[in-house]
C-alpha positions in Angstrom: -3.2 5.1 -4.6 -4.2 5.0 -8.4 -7.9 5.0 -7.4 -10.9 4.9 -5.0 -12.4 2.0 -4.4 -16.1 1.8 -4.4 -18.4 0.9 -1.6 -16.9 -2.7 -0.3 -19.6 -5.3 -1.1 -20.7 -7.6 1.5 -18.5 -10.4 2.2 -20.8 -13.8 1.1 -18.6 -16.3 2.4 -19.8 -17.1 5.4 -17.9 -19.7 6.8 -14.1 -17.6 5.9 -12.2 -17.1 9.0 -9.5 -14.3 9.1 -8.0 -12.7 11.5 -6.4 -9.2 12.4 -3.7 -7.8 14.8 -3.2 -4.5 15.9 0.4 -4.4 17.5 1.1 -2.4 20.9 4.0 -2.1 23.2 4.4 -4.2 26.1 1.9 -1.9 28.3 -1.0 -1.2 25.7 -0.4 -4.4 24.4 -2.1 -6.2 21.1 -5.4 -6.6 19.8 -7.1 -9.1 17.8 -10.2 -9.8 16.5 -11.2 -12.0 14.5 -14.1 -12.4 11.1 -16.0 -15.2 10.6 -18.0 -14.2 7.5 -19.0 -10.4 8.0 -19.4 -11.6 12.1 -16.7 -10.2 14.5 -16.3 -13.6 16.7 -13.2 -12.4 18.6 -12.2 -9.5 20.0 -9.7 -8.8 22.7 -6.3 -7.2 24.2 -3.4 -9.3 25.3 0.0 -8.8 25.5 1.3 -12.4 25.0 2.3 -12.7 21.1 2.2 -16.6 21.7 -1.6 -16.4 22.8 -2.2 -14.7 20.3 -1.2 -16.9 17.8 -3.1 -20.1 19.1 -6.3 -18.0 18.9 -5.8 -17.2 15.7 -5.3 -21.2 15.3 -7.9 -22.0 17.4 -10.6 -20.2 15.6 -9.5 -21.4 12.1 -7.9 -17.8 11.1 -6.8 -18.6 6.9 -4.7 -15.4 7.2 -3.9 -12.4 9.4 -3.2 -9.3 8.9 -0.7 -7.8 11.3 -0.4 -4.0 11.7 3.6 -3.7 12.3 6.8 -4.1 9.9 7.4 -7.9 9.0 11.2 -7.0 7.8 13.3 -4.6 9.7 15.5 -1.9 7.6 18.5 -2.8 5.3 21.6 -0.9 6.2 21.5 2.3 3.8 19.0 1.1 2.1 15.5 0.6 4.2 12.7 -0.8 3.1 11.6 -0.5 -0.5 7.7 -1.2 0.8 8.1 2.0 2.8 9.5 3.7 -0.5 7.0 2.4 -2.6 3.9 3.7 -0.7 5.3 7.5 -0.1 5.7 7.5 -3.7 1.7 7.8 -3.7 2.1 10.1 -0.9 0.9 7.1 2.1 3.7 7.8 4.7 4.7 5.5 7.6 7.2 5.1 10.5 10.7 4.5 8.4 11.5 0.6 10.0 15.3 1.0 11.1 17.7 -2.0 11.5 17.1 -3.9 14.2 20.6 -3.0 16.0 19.9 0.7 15.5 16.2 -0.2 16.9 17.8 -2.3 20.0 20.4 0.9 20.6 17.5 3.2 20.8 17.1 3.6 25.0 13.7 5.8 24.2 11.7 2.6 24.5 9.7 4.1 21.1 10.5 1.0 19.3 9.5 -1.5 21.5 6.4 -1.7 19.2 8.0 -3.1 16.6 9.9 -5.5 18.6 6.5 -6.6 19.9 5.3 -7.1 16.4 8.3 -9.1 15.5 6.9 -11.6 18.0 3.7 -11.8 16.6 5.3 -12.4 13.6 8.0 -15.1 15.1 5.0 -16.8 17.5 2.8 -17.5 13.9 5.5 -18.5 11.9 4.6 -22.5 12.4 1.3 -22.1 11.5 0.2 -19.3 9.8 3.5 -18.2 7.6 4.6 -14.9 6.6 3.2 -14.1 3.2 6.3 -13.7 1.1 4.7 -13.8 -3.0 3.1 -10.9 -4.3 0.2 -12.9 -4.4 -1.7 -15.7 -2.3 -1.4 -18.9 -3.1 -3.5 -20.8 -0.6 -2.8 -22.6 3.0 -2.5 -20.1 6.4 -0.7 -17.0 5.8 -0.1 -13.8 7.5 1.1 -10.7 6.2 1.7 -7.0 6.8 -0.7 -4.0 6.5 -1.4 -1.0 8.4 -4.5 1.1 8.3 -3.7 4.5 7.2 -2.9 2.4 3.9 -6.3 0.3 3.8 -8.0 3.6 4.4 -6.0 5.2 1.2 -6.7 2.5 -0.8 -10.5 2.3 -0.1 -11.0 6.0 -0.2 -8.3 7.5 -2.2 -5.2 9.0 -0.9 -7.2 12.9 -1.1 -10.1 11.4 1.2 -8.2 10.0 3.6 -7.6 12.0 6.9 -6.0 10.9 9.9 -7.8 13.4 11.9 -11.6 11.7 10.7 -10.2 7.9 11.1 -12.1 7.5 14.0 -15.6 7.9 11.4 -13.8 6.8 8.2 -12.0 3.4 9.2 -15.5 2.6 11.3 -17.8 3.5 8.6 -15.1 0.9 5.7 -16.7 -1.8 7.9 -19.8 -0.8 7.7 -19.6 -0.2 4.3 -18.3 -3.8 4.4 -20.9 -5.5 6.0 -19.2 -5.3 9.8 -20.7 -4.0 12.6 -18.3 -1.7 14.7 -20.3 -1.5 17.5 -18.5 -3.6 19.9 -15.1 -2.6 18.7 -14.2 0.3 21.6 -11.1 1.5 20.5 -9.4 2.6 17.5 -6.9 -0.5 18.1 -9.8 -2.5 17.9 -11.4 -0.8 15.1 -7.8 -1.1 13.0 -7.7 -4.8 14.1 -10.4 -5.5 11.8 -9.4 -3.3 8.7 -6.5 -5.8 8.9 -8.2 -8.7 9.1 -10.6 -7.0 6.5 -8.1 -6.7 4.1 -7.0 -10.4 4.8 -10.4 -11.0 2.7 -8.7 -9.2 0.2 -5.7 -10.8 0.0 -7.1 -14.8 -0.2 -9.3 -13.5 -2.9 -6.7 -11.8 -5.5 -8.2 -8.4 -5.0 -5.2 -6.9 -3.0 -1.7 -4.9 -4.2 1.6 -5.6 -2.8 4.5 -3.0 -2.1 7.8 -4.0 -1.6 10.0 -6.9 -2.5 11.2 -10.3 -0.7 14.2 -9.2 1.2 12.1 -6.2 2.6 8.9 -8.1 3.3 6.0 -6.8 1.7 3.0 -4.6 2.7 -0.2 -5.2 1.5 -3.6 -3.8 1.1 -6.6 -3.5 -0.8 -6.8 -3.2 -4.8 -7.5 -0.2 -5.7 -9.1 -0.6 -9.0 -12.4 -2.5 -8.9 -14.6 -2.9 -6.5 -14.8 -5.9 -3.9 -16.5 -9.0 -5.2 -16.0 -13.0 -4.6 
């Protein structure tokens, strides 16, 4: 990332509803919760990616964040998202095609097959985010943590080893209490539907281009402020 963000302010809209998905294989399953304001008025585990996405209705969600690959690979090619955020050193599972994916009998990317659900079950509502930029009406997009935590502390800062302290203590700096967030699953559930804030305001960055879905997360250039 070019640069550090400061300190998060609090988020003042009160009544802005987003929400944020954590994506799990078929036994550890998916977690959501969702942000009303700077309150956490969702938070569970459940493995049904349709379920999911009437919550997300249900509660009013404007967008949500989903912590798995909205594109699969191109042949020779991958996924210029992927390529674009190693460039400033933020490194990720490489997304392969989805025949290669299916062929695999390892079961490791059942994950992603999981999140392509997700992705399939919220299509008639909440839209994948395909503009560098939001332009209003239900969306959801990609993300994944590692990247929000690069982009709020600076890729230098950010440790994988201290994201159990780090991730909880963006929220805090946020406005979000972590307390009832028991998991790292859950705690990454709200970075993404943290950084949904981001996006509906104009304060996020986008990697990637249409064809290979985009990836986005936080601005990295000014600090947070509606």
């Amino acid at each position: 990332m070019r640069a550090a963000l400061t300190s998060p302010r609090t988020v003042r809209d009160s009544s802005l509803t987003v929400a944020g998905i954590d994506i799990g294989g078929v036994r550890k399953g998916c977690h959501l919760v969702v942000l009303r304001g700077n309150a956490i008025v969702c938070n569970i585990r459940r493995g049904d990616p349709e379920n999911l996405a009437r919550m997300c209705e249900e509660l009013g969600a404007v967008a949500v964040g989903i912590d798995s690959p909205c594109r699969w690979g191109q042949p020779q090619s991958g996924r210029l998202a992927e390529k674009a955020l190693a460039k400033e050193r933020i490194f990720s599972f490489a997304t392969p095609t989805r025949e290669r994916a299916a062929a695999n009998t390892s079961g490791f990317y059942g994950w992603m097959f999981c999140g392509e659900r997700v992705y399939q079950a919220l299509a008639a509502t909440h839209p994948l985010l395909s503009d560098v930029g939001y332009a209003g009406g239900k969306v959801c997009f990609e993300t994944f943590p590692h990247a929000i935590t690069c982009a709020m502390l600076g890729t230098a800062e950010a440790s994988a080893k201290r994201k159990r302290v780090q991730r909880r203590q963006l929220l805090r700096d946020a406005g979000i209490d972590p307390t009832p967030l028991k998991s790292i699953d859950a705690v990454d559930a709200a970075l993404c539907a943290l950084t949904a804030t981001y996006v509906i305001a104009g304060r996020s960055e986008a990697y990637g281009d249409t064809e290979g879905g985009y990836i986005f997360v936080p601005a990295s250039l000014r600090p947070f402020d509606f």
